[in-house]
C-alpha positions in Angstrom: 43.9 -47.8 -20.9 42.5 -44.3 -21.3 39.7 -45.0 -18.6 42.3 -46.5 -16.0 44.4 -43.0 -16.7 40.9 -40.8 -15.9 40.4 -43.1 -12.8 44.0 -42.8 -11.4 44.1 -38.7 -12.1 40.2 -38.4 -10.5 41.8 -40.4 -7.6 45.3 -37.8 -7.3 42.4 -35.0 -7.9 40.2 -36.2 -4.6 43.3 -36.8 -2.3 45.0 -33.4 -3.7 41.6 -31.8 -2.3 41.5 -33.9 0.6 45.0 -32.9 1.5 44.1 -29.2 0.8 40.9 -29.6 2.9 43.0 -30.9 6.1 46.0 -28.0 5.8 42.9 -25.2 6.1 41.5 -26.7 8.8 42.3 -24.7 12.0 41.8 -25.7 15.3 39.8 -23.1 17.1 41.4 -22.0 20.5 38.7 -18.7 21.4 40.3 -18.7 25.4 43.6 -17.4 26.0 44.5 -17.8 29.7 47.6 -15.3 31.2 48.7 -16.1 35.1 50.5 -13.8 37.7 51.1 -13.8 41.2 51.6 -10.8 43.9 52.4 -11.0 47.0 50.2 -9.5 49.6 52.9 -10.1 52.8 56.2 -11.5 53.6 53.9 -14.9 53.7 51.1 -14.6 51.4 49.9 -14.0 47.8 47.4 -13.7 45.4 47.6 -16.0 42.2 45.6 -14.1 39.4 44.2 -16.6 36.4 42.5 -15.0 33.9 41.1 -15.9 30.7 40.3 -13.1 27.7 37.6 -15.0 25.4 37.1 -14.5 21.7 33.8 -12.2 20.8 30.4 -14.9 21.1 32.2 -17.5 23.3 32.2 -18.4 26.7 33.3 -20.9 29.6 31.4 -22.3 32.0 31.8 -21.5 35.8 33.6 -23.5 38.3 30.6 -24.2 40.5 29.0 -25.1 37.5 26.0 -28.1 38.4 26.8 -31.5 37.2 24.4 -32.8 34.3 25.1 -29.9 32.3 28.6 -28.5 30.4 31.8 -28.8 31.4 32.6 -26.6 34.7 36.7 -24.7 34.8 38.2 -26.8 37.2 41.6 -25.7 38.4 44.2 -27.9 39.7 47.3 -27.0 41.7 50.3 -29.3 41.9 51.4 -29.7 46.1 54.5 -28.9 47.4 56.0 -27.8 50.1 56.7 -24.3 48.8 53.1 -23.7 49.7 49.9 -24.1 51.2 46.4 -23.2 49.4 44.6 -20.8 51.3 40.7 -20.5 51.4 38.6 -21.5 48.1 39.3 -20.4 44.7 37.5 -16.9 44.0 35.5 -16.4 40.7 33.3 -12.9 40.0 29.8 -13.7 40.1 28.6 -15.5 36.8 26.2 -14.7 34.4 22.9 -17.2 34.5 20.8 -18.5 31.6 18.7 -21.2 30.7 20.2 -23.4 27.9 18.1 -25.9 26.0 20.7 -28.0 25.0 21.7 -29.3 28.5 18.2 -28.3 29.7 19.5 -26.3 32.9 20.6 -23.0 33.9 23.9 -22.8 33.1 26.7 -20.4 35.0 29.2 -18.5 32.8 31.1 -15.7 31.6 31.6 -14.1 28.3 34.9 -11.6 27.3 37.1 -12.0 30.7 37.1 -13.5 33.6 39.9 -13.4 36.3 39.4 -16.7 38.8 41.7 -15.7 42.3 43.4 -18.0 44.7 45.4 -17.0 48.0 48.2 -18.8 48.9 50.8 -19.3 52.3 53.9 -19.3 51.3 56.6 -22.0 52.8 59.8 -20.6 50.6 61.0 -17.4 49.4 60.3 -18.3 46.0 57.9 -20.6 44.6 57.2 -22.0 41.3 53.1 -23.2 41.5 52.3 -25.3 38.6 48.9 -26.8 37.5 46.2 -26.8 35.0 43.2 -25.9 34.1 40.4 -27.9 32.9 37.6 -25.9 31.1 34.5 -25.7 28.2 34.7 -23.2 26.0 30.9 -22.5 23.7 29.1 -20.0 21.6 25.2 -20.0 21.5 25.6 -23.0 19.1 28.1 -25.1 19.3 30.7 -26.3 22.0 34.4 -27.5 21.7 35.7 -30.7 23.9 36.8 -29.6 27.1 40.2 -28.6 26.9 42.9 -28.6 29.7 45.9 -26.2 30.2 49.2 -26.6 32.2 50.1 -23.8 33.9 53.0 -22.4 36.1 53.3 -19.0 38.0 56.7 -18.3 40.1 56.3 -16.2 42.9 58.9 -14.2 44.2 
């Protein structure tokens, strides 16, 4: 009897600390991403999508080379508020060679603000998409994540 009382309190005592373990655990989210829109005429605008990273992380550019990390990849819902206009602008990325992919590797560390003009169809337009992106330190990387994102212009 006593060893089958030791045996079930060691085995409340393990999942106790397994429980413990798991509430602790945090899930690490190092890239906050913000989103605004001005217009630049009675027709156009400028979306602005920018991501503040946590000290010693980064993300990986969006003309990042396949065979490597994740590259940001933003997608923008259609409608027929508006029209795209042009290629999606990024400042020019820092370069490195990384061992773990084997490559250079195209990124930015701190902040980073990605641009994208737009022709606008309606007065007012609520863009929506999401953003698909890798973020790393110098060694370790998270799964890609993806973000939904909406920006009304007025």
């Amino acid at each position: 009897m006593d060893m089958k009382r030791i045996l079930m309190n060691l085995g409340l005592m393990m999942l106790f600390v397994v429980l413990a373990s798991g509430v602790s655990a945090q899930i690490q989210k190092p890239v906050k991403w913000s989103y605004a829109a001005k217009r630049t005429s009675s027709t156009t605008a400028t979306l602005y999508l920018r991501a503040a990273l946590d000290e010693g992380w980064h993300i990986y550019s969006t003309g990042q080379k396949d065979g490597g990390p994740q590259k940001t990849v933003f997608r923008f819902e259609p409608t027929k508020g508006y029209v795209l206009l042009g290629k999606l602008v990024e400042p020019k990325p820092k370069v490195r060679h990384e061992k773990v992919f084997d490559m250079d590797v195209q990124y930015f560390e701190k902040q980073v603000v990605f641009t994208q003009k737009i022709v606008l169809k309606a007065k007012q337009v609520l863009l929506k998409g999401t953003v698909e992106f890798m973020a790393c330190t110098d060694t370790s990387c998270l799964p890609p994540d993806e973000v939904a994102f909406s920006i009304p212009v007025k």
